[in-house]
C-alpha angles and dihedrals in degrees: 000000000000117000131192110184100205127213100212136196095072129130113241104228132163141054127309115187121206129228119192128320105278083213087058111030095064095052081049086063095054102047093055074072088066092059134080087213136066114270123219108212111179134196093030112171120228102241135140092245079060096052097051091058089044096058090039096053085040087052084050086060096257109151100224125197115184118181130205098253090062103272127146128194110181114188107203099183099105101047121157142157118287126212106262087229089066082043102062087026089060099031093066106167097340122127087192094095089072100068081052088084104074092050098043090050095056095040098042105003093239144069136186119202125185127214107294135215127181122167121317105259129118128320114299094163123194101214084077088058091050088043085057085053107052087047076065099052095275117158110208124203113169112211131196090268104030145308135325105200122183133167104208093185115030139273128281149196117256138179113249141184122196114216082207128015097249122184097213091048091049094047090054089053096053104046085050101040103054093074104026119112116277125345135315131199115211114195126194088019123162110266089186115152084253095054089054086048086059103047087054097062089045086056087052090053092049106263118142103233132160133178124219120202088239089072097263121140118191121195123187106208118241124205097219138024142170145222126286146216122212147147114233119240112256119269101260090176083063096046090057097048085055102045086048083051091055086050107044089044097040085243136140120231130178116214108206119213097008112134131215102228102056085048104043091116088048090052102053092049086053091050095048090052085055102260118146123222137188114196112212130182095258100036146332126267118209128185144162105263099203125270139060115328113220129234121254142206113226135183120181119222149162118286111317089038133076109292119251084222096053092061105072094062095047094047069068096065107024077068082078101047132112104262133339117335113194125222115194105174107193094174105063111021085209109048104121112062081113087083098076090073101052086044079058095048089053105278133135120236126145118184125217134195083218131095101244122182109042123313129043112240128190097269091064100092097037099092088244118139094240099162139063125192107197119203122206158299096320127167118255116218122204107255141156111278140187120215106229105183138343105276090033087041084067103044090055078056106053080034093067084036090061098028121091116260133341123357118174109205112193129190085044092156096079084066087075097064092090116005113068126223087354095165100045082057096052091056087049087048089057100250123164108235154134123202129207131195 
């Protein structure tokens, strides 16, 4: 298990540059299954999400380049089943091999997926995912490890209606749909800035898709489509853990490549706590400007909303606000176990079952601790310290960066999930740090 012990207590300051969105970049991956041609994907990051996809579409027979600048190119032409044991021995934690189903069906007929894992967070369970593709014409048999699926007599388009728009569910309509027989209507479906990312791609490959304000998304299956080149929208989850860091260190950071239209809810959060930020042409820099920073209600929510992932690094910074800041995360009912650590390090947090900070959500009668009051500014203190999770695993991070004195984070690996090269840009950021393997 990897380690970093951490000397705290110094400013962040310097310049990060972004690759591709983590949340967009992997679903990319997938859909180059979906084409007869080779697919171009650039700025692709190097993390070990990243990597799953690549040996399971390797596995898939997808012949993969992948270039030092961040370019991808992915054939499709010789894919093949692969044996579901390399599947679940290559797939590790990784929920990606799910959104692998649509595009297998159409291009073999058949798909095998493992038992799947994926950050503990909150129910994201996969009997909802197998529900969207029998509407399709799925056939769905569950084996002792894992699940056979086939489609005998084709796929076709359906109607659906999303009790939530969840980004996973409306993923897997799209990369089965497209191709699918006729035409199919999804309602309630993720507009997220990464799902139109992805319907972008899909248009370059040929698919019919539009896009309605309700929150409807038709798609007219095509019977053919190519390969694509495109260039990944930047990793706004990313942006946001680095411009928490600047604040909850009184640091400056410059975030290369982040853009102002896909954060402007971020930004206004950041702005109300009392965060400065300077939009450029090529990125955003964000700092701490002096003073007291001001406690903040928050409640996360589906795009346009404030991101769930955007929460756990500023719970960082809002430690060291003026009064009680409220958290009410309506996306993952258990996205705050992070907290015990910074309780730990010296903050105040304190979790509730109830929905504090304006609407009830569903989560609200399910006995989850779903809200978080945080009380500052309080001193953090260097501890030892457990990731439990990427985004978490994050804040522990800018936590021990902020705190006084010595933290030691283990289980740092899981980190990498998601921030490339993260290491290497908190060196260029000036922290203080040693890693262990």
């Amino acid at each position: 298990m990897s380690q970093i012990t951490v000397v705290g207590g110094k400013p962040l300051k310097g310049r990060v540059d972004l690759k591709g969105a983590k949340n967009l970049v992997t679903k990319a991956m997938v859909a180059a299954l979906l084409g007869e041609s080779t697919s171009v994907l650039k700025d692709v990051p190097r993390i070990s999400d990243v990597d799953v996809v690549q040996r399971l579409l390797q596995l898939h027979g997808v012949q993969i380049d992948f270039a030092e600048d961040g370019t991808m190119s992915l054939d499709p032409s010789g894919v093949k089943s692969a044996r579901m044991v390399d599947i679940d021995a290559h797939a590790g934690s990784s929920r990606i091999p799910i959104l692998f189903c649509g595009p297998l069906l159409h291009q073999l007929g058949e798909a095998f997926i493992p038992g799947l894992g994926g950050c503990d967070i909150g129910g994201r369970p996969l009997d909802f995912h197998f529900d969207v593709l029998r509407s399709f014409g799925a056939v769905i048999e569950k084996l002792p490890n894992g699940t056979r699926l086939s489609a005998p007599n084709g796929m076709h388009g359906a109607k659906i209606s999303l009790p939530y728009p969840s980004v996973g569910a409306t993923e897997q309509v799209l990369l089965t749909a497209v191709r699918a027989e006729g035409k199919t209507e999804l309602s309630g479906a993720a507009i997220e800035p990464e799902i139109m990312d992805l319907i972008a791609i899909l248009q370059k490959m040929g698919a019919i898709i539009s896009v309605d304000a309700d929150r409807v998304i038709r798609i007219e299956g095509v019977s053919r489509m190519v390969g694509y080149q495109h260039r990944a929208l930047f990793d706004r989850n990313e942006a946001a853990s680095w411009a928490a860091a600047a604040l909850a260190t009184n640091g400056d950071i410059f975030v290369g490549g982040a853009r102002q239209p896909e954060m402007t809810t971020f930004l206004n959060v950041f702005r109300k706590v009392g965060g400065a930020f300077q939009i450029e042409d090529d990125g955003i820099r964000f700092w701490h400007p002096g003073g007291t920073l001001n406690s903040v209600v928050i409640e996360t929510d589906v795009h346009p909303g404030f991101m769930t992932d955007w929460q756990q690094p500023l719970v960082v910074a809002l430690t060291q606000a003026q009064g009680m800041s409220i958290i009410h995360e309506t996306v993952y009912e258990n996205r705050f176990g992070f907290t015990d650590a910074l309780n730990q390090m010296g903050a105040q947090i304190q979790l509730y079952r109830e929905c504090l900070g304006g609407t009830s959500c569903r989560f609200g009668q399910r006995n989850y601790f779903h809200s978080a009051v945080i009380s500052g500014p309080t001193k953090l203190k260097g501890a030892d310290i457990r990731v439990p999770d990427l985004r978490g695993g994050f804040s522990h991070m800018v936590a021990a960066l902020a705190a006084e004195g010595v933290s030691n984070v283990t289980n740092v690996q899981l980190i990498s999930r998601g921030y490339e090269n993260f290491l290497q840009k908190l060196t260029d950021l000036g922290a203080e740090f040693t890693y262990t393997e």
